[in-house]
FIFI-877938 format. One record per atom (N, C-alpha, C, O, CB): residue in one letter; atom name; x, y, z. Coordinates in Angstrom, 2 decimals. Glycine has a CB too. Example, Ala and Ser with C-alpha at 12.3 -4.5 7.8 and 13.67 -1.06 7.14 Angstrom:
2
[drennu "A", "N", [13.19, -5.69, 7.80]]
[drennu "A", "CA", [12.30, -4.50, 7.80]]
[drennu "A", "C", [13.20, -3.30, 7.80]]
[drennu "A", "O", [14.24, -3.32, 8.46]]
[drennu "A", "CB", [11.31, -4.47, 9.05]]
[drennu "S", "N", [12.85, -2.25, 7.08]]
[drennu "S", "CA", [13.67, -1.06, 7.14]]
[drennu "S", "C", [12.90, 0.03, 7.87]]
[drennu "S", "O", [13.41, 1.14, 8.04]]
[drennu "S", "CB", [14.08, -0.60, 5.72]]
This chain:
66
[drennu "X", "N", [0.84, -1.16, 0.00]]
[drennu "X", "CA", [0.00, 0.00, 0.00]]
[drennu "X", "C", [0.90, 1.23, 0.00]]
[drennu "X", "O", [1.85, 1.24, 0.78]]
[drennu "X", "CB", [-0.96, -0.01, 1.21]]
[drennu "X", "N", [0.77, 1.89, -0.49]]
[drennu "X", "CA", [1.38, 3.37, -1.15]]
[drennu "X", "C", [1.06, 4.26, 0.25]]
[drennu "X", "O", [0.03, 3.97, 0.86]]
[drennu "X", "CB", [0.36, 4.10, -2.88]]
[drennu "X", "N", [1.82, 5.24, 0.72]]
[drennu "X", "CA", [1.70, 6.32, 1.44]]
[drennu "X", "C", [0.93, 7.80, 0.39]]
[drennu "X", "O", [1.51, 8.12, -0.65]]
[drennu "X", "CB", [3.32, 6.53, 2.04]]
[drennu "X", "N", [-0.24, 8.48, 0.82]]
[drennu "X", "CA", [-0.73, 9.22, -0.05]]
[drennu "X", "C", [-0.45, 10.54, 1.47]]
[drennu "X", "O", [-1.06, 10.49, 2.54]]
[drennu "X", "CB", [-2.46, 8.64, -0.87]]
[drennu "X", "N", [0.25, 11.23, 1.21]]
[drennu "X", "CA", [0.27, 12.59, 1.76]]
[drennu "X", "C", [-0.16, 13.93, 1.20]]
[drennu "X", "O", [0.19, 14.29, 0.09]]
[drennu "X", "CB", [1.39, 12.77, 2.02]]
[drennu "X", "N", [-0.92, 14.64, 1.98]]
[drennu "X", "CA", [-1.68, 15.91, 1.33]]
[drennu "X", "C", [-0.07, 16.90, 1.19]]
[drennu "X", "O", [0.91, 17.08, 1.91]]
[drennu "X", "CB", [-3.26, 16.78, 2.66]]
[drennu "X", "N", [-0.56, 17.40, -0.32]]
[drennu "X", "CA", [0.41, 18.37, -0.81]]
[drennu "X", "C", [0.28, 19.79, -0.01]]
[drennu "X", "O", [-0.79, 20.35, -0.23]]
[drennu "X", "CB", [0.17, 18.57, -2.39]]
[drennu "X", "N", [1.10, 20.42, 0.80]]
[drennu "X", "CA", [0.85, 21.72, 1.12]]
[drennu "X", "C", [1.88, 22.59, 0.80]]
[drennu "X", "O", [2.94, 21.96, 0.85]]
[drennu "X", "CB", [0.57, 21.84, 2.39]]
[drennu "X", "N", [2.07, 23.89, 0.44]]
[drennu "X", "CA", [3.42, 24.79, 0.60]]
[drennu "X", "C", [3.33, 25.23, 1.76]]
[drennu "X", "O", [4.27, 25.97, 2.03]]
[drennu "X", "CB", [3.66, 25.99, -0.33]]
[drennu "X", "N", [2.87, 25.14, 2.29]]
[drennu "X", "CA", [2.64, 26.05, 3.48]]
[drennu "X", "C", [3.37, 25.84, 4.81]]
[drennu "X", "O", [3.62, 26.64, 5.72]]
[drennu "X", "CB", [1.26, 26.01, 3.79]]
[drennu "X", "N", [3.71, 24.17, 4.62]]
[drennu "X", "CA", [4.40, 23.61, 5.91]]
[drennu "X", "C", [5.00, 22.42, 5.05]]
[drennu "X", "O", [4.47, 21.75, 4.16]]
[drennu "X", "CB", [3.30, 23.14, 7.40]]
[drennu "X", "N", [6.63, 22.36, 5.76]]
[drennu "X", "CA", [7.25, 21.12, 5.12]]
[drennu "X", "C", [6.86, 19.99, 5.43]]
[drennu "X", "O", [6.88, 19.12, 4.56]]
[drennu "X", "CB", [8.47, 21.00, 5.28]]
[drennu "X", "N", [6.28, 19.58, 7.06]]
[drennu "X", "CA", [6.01, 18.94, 8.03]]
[drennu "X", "C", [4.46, 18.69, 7.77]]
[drennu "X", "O", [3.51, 19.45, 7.61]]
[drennu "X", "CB", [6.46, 19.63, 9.26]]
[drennu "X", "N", [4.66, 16.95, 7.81]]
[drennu "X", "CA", [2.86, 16.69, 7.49]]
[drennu "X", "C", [2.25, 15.50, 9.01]]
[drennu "X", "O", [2.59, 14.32, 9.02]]
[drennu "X", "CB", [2.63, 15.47, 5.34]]
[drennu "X", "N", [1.63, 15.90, 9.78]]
[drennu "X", "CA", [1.42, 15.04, 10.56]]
[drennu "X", "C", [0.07, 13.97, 10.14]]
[drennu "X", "O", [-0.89, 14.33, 9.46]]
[drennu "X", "CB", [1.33, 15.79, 11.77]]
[drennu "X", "N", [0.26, 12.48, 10.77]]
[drennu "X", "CA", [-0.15, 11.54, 10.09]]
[drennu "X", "C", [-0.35, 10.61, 11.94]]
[drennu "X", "O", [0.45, 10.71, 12.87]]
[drennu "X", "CB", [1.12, 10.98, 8.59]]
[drennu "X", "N", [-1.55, 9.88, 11.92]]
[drennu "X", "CA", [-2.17, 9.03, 12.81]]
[drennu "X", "C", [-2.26, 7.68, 12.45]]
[drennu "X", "O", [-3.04, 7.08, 11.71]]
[drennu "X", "CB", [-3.35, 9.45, 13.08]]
[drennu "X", "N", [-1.18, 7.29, 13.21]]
[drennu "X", "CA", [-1.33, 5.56, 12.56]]
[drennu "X", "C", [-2.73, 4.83, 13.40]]
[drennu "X", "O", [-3.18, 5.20, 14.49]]
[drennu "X", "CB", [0.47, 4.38, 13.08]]
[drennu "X", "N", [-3.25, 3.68, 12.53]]
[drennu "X", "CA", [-4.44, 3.16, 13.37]]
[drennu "X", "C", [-4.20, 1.98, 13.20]]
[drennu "X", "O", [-3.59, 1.88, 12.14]]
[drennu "X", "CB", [-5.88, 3.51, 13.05]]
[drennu "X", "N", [-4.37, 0.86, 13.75]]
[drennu "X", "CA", [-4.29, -0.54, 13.79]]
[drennu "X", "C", [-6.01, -1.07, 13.48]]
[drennu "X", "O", [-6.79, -0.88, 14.42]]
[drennu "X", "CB", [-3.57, -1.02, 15.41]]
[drennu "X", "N", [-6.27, -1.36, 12.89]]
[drennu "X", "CA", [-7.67, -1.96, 12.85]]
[drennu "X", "C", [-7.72, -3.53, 12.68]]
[drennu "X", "O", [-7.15, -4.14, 11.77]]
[drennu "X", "CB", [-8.46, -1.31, 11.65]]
[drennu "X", "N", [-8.71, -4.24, 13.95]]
[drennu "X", "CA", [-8.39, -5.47, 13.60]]
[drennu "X", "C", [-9.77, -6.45, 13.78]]
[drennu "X", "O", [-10.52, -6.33, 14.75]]
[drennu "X", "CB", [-7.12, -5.89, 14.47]]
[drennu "X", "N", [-9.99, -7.45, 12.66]]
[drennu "X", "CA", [-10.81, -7.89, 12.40]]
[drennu "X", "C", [-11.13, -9.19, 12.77]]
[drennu "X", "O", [-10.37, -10.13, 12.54]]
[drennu "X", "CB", [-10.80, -7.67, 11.51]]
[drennu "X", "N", [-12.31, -9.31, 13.41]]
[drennu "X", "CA", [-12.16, -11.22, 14.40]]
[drennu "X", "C", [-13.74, -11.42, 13.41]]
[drennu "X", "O", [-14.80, -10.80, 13.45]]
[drennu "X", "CB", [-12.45, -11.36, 17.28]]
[drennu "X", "N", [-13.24, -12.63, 12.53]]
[drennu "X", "CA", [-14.14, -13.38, 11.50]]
[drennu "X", "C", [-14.14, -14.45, 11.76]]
[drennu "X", "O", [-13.12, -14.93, 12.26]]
[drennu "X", "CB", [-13.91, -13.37, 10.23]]
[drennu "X", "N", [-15.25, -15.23, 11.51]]
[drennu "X", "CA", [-15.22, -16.72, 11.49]]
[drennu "X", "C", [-15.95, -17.39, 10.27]]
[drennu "X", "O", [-17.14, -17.32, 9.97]]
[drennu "X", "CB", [-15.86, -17.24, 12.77]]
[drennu "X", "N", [-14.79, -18.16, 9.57]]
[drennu "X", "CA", [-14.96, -18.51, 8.74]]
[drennu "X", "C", [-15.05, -19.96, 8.10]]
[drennu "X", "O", [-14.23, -20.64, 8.71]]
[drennu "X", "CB", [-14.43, -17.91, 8.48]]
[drennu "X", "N", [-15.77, -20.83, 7.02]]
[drennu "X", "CA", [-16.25, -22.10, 6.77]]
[drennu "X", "C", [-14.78, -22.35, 5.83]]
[drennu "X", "O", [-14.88, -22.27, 4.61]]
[drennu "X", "CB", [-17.97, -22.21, 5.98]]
[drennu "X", "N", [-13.37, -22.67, 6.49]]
[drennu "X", "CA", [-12.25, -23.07, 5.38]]
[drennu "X", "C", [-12.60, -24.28, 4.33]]
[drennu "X", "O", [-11.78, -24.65, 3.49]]
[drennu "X", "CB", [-10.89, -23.56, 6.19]]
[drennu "X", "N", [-13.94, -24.87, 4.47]]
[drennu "X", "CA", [-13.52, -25.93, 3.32]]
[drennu "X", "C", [-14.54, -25.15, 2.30]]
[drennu "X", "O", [-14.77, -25.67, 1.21]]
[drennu "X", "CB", [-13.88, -27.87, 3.66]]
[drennu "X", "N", [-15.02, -24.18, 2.58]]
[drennu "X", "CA", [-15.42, -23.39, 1.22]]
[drennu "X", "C", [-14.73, -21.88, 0.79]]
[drennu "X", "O", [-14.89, -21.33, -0.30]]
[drennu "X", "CB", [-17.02, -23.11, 1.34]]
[drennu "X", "N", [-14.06, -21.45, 1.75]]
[drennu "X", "CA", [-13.19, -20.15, 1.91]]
[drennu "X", "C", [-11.84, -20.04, 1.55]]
[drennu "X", "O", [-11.07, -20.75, 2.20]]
[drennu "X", "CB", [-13.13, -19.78, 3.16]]
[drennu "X", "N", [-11.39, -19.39, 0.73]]
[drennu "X", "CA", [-10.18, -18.68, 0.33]]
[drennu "X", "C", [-9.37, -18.70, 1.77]]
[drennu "X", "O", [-9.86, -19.13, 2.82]]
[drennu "X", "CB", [-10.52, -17.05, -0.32]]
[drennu "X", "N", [-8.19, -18.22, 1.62]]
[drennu "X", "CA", [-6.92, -18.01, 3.24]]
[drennu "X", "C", [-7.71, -16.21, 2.84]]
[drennu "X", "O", [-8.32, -15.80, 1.85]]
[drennu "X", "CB", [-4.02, -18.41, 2.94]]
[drennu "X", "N", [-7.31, -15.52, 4.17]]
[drennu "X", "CA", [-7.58, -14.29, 4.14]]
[drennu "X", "C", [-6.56, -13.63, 3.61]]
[drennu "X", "O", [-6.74, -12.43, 3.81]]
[drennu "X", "CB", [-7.92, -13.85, 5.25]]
[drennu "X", "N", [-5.25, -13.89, 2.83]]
[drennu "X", "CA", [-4.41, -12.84, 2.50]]
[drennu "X", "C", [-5.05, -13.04, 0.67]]
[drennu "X", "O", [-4.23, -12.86, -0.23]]
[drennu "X", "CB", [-2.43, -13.14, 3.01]]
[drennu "X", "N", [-6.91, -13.51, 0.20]]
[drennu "X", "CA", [-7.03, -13.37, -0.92]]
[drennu "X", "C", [-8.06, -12.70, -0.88]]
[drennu "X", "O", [-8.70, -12.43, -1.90]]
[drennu "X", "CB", [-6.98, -14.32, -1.61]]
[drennu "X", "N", [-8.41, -12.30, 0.35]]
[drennu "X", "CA", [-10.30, -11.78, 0.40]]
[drennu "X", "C", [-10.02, -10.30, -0.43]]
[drennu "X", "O", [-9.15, -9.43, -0.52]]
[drennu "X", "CB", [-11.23, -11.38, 2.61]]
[drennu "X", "N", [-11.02, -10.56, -0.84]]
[drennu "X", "CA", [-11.30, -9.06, -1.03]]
[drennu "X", "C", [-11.74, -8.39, 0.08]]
[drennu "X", "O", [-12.92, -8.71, 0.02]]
[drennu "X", "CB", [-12.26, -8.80, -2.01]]
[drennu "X", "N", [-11.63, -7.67, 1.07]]
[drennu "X", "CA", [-11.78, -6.45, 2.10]]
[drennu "X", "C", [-12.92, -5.69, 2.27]]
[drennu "X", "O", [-13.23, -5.23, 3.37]]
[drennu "X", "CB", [-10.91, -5.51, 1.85]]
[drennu "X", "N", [-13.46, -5.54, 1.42]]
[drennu "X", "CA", [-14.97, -4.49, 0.73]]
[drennu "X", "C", [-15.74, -5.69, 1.35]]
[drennu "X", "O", [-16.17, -5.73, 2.50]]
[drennu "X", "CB", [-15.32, -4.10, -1.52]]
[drennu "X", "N", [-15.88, -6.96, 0.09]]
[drennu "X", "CA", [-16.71, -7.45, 0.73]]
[drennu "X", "C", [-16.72, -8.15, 1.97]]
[drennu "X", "O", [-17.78, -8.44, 2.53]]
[drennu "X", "CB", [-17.07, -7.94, 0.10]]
[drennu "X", "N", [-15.45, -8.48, 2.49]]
[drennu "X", "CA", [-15.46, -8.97, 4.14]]
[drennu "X", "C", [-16.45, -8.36, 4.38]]
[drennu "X", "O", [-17.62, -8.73, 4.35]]
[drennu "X", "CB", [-14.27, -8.63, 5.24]]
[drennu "X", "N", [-15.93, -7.17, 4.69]]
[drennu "X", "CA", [-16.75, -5.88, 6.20]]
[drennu "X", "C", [-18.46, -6.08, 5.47]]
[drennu "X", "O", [-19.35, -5.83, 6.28]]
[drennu "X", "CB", [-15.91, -3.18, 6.07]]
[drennu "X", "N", [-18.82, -6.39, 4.39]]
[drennu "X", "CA", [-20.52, -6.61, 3.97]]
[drennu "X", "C", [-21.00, -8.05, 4.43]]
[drennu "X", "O", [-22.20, -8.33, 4.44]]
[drennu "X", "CB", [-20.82, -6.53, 2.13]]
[drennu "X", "N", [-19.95, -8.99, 4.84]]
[drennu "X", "CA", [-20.59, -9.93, 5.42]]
[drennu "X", "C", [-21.45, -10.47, 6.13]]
[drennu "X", "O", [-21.30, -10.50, 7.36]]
[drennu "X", "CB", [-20.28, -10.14, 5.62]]
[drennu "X", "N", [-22.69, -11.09, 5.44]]
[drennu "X", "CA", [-23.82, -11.09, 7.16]]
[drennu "X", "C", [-23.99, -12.89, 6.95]]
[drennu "X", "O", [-23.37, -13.69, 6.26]]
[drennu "X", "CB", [-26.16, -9.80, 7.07]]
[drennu "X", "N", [-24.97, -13.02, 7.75]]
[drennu "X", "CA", [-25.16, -14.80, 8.33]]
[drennu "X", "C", [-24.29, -15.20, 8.85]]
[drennu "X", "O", [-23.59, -14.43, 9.51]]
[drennu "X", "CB", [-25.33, -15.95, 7.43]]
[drennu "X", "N", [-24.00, -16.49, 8.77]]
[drennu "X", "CA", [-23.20, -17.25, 9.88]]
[drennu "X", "C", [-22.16, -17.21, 9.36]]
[drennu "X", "O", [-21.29, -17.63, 10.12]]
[drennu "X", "CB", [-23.51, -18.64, 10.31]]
[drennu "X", "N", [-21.58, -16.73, 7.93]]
[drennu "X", "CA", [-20.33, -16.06, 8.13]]
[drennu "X", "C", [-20.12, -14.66, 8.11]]
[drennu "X", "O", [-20.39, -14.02, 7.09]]
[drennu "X", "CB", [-19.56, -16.48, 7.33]]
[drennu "X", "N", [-19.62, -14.07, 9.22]]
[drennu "X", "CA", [-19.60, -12.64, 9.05]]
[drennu "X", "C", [-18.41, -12.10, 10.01]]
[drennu "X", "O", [-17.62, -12.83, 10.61]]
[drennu "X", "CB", [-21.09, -12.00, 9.43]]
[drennu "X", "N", [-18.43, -10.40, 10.02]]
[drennu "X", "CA", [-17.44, -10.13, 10.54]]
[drennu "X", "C", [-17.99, -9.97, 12.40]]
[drennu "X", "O", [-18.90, -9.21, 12.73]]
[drennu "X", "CB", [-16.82, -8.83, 9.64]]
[drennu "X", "N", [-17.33, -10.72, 13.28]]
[drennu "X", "CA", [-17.91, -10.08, 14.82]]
[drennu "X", "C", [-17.57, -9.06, 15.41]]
[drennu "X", "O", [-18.28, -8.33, 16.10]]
[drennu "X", "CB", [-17.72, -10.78, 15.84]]
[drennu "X", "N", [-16.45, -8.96, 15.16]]
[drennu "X", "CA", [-16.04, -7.61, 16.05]]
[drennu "X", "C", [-14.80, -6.79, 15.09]]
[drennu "X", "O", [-13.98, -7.43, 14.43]]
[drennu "X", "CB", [-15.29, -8.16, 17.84]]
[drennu "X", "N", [-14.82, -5.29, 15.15]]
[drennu "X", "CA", [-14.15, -4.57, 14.55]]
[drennu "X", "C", [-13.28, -3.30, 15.79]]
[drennu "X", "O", [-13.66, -2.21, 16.23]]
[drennu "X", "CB", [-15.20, -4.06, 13.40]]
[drennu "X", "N", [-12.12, -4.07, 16.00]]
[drennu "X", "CA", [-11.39, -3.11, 17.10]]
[drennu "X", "C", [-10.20, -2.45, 16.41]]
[drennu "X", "O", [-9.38, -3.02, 15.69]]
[drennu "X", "CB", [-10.82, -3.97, 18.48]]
[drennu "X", "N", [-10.23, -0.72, 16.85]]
[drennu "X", "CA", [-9.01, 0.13, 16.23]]
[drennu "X", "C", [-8.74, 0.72, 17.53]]
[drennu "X", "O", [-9.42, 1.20, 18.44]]
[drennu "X", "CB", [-9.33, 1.33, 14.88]]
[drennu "X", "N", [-7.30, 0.47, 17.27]]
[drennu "X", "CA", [-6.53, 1.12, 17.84]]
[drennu "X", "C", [-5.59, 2.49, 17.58]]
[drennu "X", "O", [-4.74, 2.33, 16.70]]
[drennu "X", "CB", [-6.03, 0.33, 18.05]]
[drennu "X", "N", [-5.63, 3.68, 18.14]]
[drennu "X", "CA", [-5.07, 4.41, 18.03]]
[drennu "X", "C", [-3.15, 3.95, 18.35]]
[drennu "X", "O", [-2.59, 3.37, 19.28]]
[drennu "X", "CB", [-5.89, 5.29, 18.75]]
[drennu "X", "N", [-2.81, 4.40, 17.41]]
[drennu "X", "CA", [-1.41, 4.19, 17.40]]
[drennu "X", "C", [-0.24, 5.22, 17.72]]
[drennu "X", "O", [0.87, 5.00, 18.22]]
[drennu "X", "CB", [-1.22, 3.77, 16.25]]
[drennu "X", "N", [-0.87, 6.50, 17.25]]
[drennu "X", "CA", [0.10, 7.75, 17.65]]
[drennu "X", "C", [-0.16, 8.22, 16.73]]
[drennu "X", "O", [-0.97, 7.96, 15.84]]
[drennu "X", "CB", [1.56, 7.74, 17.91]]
[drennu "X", "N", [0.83, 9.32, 16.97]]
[drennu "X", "CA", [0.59, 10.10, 15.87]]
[drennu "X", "C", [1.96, 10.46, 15.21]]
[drennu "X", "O", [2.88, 10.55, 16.03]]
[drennu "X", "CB", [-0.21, 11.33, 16.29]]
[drennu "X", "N", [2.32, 10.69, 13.79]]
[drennu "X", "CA", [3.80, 10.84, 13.49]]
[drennu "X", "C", [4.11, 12.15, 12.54]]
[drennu "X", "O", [3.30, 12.68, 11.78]]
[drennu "X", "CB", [4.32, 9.44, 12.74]]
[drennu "X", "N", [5.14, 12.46, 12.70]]
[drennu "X", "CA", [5.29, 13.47, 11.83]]
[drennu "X", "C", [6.69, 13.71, 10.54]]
[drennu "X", "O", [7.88, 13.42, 10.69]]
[drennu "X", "CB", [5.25, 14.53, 12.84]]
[drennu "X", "N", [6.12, 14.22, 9.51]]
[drennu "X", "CA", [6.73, 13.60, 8.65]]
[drennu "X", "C", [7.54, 14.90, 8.09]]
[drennu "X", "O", [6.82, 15.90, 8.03]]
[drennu "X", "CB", [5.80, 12.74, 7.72]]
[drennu "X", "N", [8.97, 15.09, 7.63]]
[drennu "X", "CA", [9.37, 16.64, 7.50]]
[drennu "X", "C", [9.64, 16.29, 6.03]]
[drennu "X", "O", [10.03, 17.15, 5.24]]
[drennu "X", "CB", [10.80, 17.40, 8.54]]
């Protein structure tokens, strides 16, 4: 994934909030892909008995970039 930073002249210095977001799924493996093929979009649209249960973010800090 690419870093996208807003262009400013105004300041050399761009501050940036890292977030950890993490996803607890339960899933049917003898009909399911490994998760490093899901598509992401549709995870989080998941409903019935397979779906997503819980969605926890963590604030990470904040960083600054010159």
């Amino acid at each position: 994934m690419e870093l996208t930073l807003p262009k400013s002249k105004k300041s050399k210095k761009s501050k940036l909030t890292r977030y950890r977001v993490t996803l607890d799924v339960m899933v049917d493996r003898t009909i399911c892909d490994a998760p490093n093929s899901w598509d992401w979009k549709q995870i989080l649209e998941m409903d019935g008995k397979e779906q997503v249960n819980e969605v926890y973010v963590e604030n990470m800090g904040e960083y600054f970039l010159k």
